[in-house]
N, C-alpha and C positions, 0 to 999 in steps of 0.2 A: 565089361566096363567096370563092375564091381569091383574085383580083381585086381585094375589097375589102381583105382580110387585107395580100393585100400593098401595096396604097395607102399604110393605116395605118404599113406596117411601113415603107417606104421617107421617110412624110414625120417619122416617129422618126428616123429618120439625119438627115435635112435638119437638124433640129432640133439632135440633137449635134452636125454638123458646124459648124452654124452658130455654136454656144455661145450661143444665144439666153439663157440664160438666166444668163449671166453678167455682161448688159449690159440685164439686168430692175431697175428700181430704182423707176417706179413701181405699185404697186400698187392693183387690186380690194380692197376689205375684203373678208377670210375671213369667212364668213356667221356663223362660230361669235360674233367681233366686233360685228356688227349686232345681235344679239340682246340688246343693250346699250340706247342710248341714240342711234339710229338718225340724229339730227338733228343730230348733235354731227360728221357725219364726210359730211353731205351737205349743199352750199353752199345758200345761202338767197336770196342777189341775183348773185354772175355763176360763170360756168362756163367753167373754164377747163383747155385740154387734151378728148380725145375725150370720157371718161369719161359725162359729164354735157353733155356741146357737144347743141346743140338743142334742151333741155329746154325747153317753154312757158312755165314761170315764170322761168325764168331770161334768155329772149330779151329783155326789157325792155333789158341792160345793153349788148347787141350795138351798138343806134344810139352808144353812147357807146366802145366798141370804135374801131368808124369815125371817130369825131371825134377818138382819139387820135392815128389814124393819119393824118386829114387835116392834125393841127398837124403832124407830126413832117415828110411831104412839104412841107409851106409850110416849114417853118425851114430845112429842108437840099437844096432844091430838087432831090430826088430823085424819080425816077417808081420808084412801085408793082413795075416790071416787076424790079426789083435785089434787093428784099427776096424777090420772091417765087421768083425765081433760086438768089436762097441758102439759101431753105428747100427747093428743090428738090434743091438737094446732099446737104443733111438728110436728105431726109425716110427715108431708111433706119434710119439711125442712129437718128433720131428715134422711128420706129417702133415698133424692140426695146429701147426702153425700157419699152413699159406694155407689160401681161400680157394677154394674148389676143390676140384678132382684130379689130382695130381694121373697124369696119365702115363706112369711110370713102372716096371713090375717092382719087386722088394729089392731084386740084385741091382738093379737099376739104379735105384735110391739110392741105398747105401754106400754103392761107389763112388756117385755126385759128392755125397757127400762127404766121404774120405777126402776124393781129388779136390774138391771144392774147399775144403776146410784144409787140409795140408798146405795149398797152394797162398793162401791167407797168411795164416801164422808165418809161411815162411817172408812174405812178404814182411810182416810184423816186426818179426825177429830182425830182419836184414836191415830195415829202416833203423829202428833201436838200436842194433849193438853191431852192425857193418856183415854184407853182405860176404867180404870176403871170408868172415869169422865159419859163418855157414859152409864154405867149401866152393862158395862159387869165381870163376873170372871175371878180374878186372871189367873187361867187354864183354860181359854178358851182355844179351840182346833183353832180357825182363829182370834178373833178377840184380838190377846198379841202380845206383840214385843218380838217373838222369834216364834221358832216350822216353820210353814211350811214360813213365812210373806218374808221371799228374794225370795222364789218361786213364791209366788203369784205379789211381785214385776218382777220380772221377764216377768211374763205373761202379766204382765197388761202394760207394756212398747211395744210390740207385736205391729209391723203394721197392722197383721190385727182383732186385740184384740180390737179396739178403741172405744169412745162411744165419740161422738161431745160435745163438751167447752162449747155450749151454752146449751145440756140438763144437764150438770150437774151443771152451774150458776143456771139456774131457780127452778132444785130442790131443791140448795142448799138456793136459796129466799123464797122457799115457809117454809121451815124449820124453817129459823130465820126470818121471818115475813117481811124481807125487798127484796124485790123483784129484787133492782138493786145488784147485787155482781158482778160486773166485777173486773176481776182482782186475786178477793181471792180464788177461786179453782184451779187458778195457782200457786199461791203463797204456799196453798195448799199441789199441787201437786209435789212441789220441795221440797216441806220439806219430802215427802212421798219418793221419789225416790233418795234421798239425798248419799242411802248409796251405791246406783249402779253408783257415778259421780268419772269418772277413774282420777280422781285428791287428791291430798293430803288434801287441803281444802275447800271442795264443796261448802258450807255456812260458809260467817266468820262469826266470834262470834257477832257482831253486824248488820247482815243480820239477826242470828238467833234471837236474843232475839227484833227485831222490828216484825220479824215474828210470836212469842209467845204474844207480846204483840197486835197486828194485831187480833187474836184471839177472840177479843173482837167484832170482824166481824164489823169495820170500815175498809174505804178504803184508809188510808193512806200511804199507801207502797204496792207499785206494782213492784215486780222484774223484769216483761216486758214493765214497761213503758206503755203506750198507744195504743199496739199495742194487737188485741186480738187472742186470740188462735185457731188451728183450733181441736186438740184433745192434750192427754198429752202426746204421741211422739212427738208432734212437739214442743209444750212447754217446753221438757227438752232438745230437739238438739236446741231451739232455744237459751236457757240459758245457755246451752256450748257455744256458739259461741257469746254470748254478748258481746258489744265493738269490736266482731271481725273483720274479711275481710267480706265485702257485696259488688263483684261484681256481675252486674249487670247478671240476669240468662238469659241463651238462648232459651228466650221462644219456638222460631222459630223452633230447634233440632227437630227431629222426636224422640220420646222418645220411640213410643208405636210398633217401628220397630224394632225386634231384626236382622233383617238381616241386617240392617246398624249399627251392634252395637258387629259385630261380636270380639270376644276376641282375642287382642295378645297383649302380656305381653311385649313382646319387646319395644313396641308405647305406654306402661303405666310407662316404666322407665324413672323415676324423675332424680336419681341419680346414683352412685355407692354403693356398699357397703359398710359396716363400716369397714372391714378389707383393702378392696380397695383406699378407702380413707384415711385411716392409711397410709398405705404408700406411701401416695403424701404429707404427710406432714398435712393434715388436724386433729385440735384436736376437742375433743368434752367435752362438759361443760355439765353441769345441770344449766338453767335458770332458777332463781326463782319466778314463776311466776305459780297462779290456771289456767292461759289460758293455757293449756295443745297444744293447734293447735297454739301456736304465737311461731314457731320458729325464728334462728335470723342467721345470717354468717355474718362474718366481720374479717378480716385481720388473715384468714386459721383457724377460730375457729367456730364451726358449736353448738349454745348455744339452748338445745333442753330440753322445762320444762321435769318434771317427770309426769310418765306415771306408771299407778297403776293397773294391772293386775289381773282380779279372774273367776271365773267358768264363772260368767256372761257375762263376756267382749265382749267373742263372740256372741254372741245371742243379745247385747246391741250393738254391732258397724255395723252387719249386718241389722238390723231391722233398723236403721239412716241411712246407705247404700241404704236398696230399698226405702224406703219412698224418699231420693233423687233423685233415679232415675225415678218414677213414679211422683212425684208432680214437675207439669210445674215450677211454680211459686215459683223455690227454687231453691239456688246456692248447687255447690257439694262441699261444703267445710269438711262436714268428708271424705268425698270417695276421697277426695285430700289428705288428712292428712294418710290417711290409706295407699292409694296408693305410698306417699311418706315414709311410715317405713316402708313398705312391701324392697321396692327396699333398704334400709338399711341393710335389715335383710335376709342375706343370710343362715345362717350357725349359732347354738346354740353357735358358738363363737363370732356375733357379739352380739347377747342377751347378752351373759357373758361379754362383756364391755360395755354395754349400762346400764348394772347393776354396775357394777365396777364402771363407771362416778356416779351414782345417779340418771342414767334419766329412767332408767325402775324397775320396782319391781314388782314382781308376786308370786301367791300364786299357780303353775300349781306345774304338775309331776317336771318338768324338763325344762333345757333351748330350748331343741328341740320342746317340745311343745309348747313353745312361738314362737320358728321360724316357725314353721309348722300351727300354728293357722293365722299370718300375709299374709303366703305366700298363705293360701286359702280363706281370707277373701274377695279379687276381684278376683276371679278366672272368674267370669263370666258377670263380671262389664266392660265395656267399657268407657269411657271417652275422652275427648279432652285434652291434657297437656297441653294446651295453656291457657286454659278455666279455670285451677287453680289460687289460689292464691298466691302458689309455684311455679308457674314456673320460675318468678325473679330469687328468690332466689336459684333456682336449677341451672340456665345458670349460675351465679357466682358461686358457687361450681364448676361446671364441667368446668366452665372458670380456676379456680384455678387449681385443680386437671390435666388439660389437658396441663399446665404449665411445662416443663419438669426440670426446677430447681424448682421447688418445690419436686419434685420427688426425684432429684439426692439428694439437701439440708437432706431432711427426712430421706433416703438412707444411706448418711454420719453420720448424727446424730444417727441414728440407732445402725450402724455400728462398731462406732470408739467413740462415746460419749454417750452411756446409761447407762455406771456405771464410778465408776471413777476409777475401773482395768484398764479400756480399753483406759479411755483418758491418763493415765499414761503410758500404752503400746505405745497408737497413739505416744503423744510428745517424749518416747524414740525410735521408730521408725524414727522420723523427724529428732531426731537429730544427731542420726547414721548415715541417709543418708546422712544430712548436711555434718559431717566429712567425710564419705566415699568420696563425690562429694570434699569437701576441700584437703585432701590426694591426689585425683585421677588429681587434677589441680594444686599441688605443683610438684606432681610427672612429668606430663607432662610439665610444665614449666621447673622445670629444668632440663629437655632432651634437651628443644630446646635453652635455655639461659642457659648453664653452668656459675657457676660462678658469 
């Protein structure tokens, strides 16, 4: 029993010494998460990275894995043995990046990741600068822009779908012969996931065509700036959120305790709803602006960009949801923004005015399926409301809202001035009582002053 005791306790030190866990970024969904909406966060056609590697249903995509990999040795008359060399430098590093015990041998590894990271870029490439340039046919069955390619987008957005920012840099160095690429497998990768960005204009037309001309695989335009990536979920929540709110995250929080992270909705309400707020007099606008998360309030007008709805939404704002909640080193600014249209969205009647202003648009069944997709997307999410970057701006709304003339004002306006039957009613009302009150105080005067 000693023995074991100190097995345990000796590969605890290994562990600190190593700082394994500082160089963790992809994750396992926390079970508490699954208990959700299970298939939103588990690929459907390829697998990519350990997690899910050999799944039956997913082995279909492997033959086409291979074929990526046989164009990229036919274009660059490279043998197999270099790629799988340089993941072999990796493969450490590589490693400690996913959480557990990868139960893989070293050959094993390495070749995931060649296939896994080849299969990527060429994706990358083919979106970018046209499939056919690559060497492939028109009717290819994976590698064309159309057929299964928003699925496979889909999947490869996945928390635990990820393959690490820096194996796919270096394969993408050994490819074009320049080994430093920082920067442009992100640049990349935005252009690839471009069509899943729930905004109107994800890339403007001059992000795009420095992005095409970028292609030329110089490193002059970098969409992140300086700062490097850790896989391409973080890369595309982090390019939603550019120029955004960056307060500081609470490393400290126990993250990895669901029992202190226990659910209630009540302590997650932002605000009121949009019907509720309606009748306190608050209006709502469409901001125009691709920062989709930069709402604004100011003197009862709640100015809220447009918000672009489709199959993927869910499985794209949950999968930016756990990765928040598992990686220390990151503020919860979608699981803010989420949590704050959720409490908007009561009832397929606040959808239908939030479509009516301009700020929502969706391509579901129906408006209830948009209220019903919001209202389970933190079902199982816990948070601090203090710790957003809404909560300003929510205590002035509910400052406003909790204002009882603004209520009655809204009330009256409602009432007696929404069309102009009514104000015409109101002012012939006023002015009848007017006379009646005049009549009733002629009449009463002269009772008491005849004469």
């Amino acid at each position: 029993m000693g023995d074991l005791h100190q097995g345990k306790t000796e590969q605890a030190h290994q562990d600190d010494a190593a700082d394994s866990w500082a160089k963790l970024c992809i994750y396992r969904l926390p079970h508490y998460l699954r208990e959700g909406d299970d298939k939103a966060y588990i690929p459907q056609i390829v697998s990519l990275g350990p997690y899910h590697h050999g799944r039956r249903r997913l082995r279909n995509m492997d033959r086409h894995k291979w074929r990526s990999l046989h164009h990229i040795l036919k274009r660059t008359n490279h043998d197999i043995e270099i790629y799988l060399d340089a993941m072999k430098e990796l493969e450490e590093k590589a490693r400690a990046c996913y959480e557990g015990t990868i139960c893989l041998s070293s050959n094993e590894f390495v070749e995931m990741m060649v296939l896994d990271g080849c299969f990527i870029l060429e994706l990358f490439r083919g979106v970018a600068g046209g499939f056919k340039h690559l060497g492939y046919a028109r009717n290819d069955p994976v590698f064309a822009i159309r057929g299964s390619m928003h699925s496979i987008q889909r999947d490869m957005i996945m928390l635990e779908n990820q393959i690490p920012l820096f194996v796919l840099e270096r394969l993408l160095g050994i490819q074009l012969g320049q080994p430093e690429q920082k920067g442009l497998v992100a640049k990349l990768a935005l252009r690839f996931f471009d069509p899943l960005m729930p905004t109107d204009e994800p890339l403007t037309k001059s992000d795009r065509n420095r992005l095409e001309s970028s292609l030329g695989y110089t490193t002059t335009f970098d969409p992140l700036g300086d700062q490097g990536g850790l896989h391409c979920l973080e890369v595309f929540r982090r390019s939603l959120l550019r120029t955004g709110p960056r307060p500081v995250p609470r490393i400290w929080m126990k993250r990895w305790s669901h029992s202190n992270r226990v659910a209630d909705k009540r302590r997650q309400q932002l605000i009121h709803c949009v019907t509720q707020l309606r009748e306190a007099g608050i209006k709502f606008k469409k901001r125009k602006t691709d920062r989709f998360w930069d709402i604004k309030f100011k003197n009862g007008i709640l100015r809220i960009p447009r918000l672009l709805i489709h199959d993927g939404t869910k499985s794209l704002f949950l999968n930016l949801i756990a990765f928040e909640q598992c990686h220390l080193d990151c503020s919860n600014d979608i699981t803010s923004y989420v949590i704050f249209m959720d409490s908007l969205i009561n009832s397929p009647e606040d959808v239908g005015y939030l479509h009516y202003c301009g700020i929502m648009e969706h391509w579901l069944g129906s408006e209830s399926e948009v209220a019903d997709l919001f209202n389970r997307l933190c079902q199982e999410v816990v948070f601090d409301i203090n710790d957003s970057y809404l909560s300003s701006l929510s205590e002035q709304v509910n400052k406003y809202y909790n204002h009882r003339w603004n209520a009655w004002r809204a009330s009256l306006k409602h009432n007696y001035f929404s069309s102009p039957w009514t104000i015409i009613s109101f002012v012939a009302a006023v002015v009848l009582l007017a006379l009646t009150f005049a009549q009733t105080f002629y009449a009463v005067y002269s009772y008491y002053r005849p004469g």
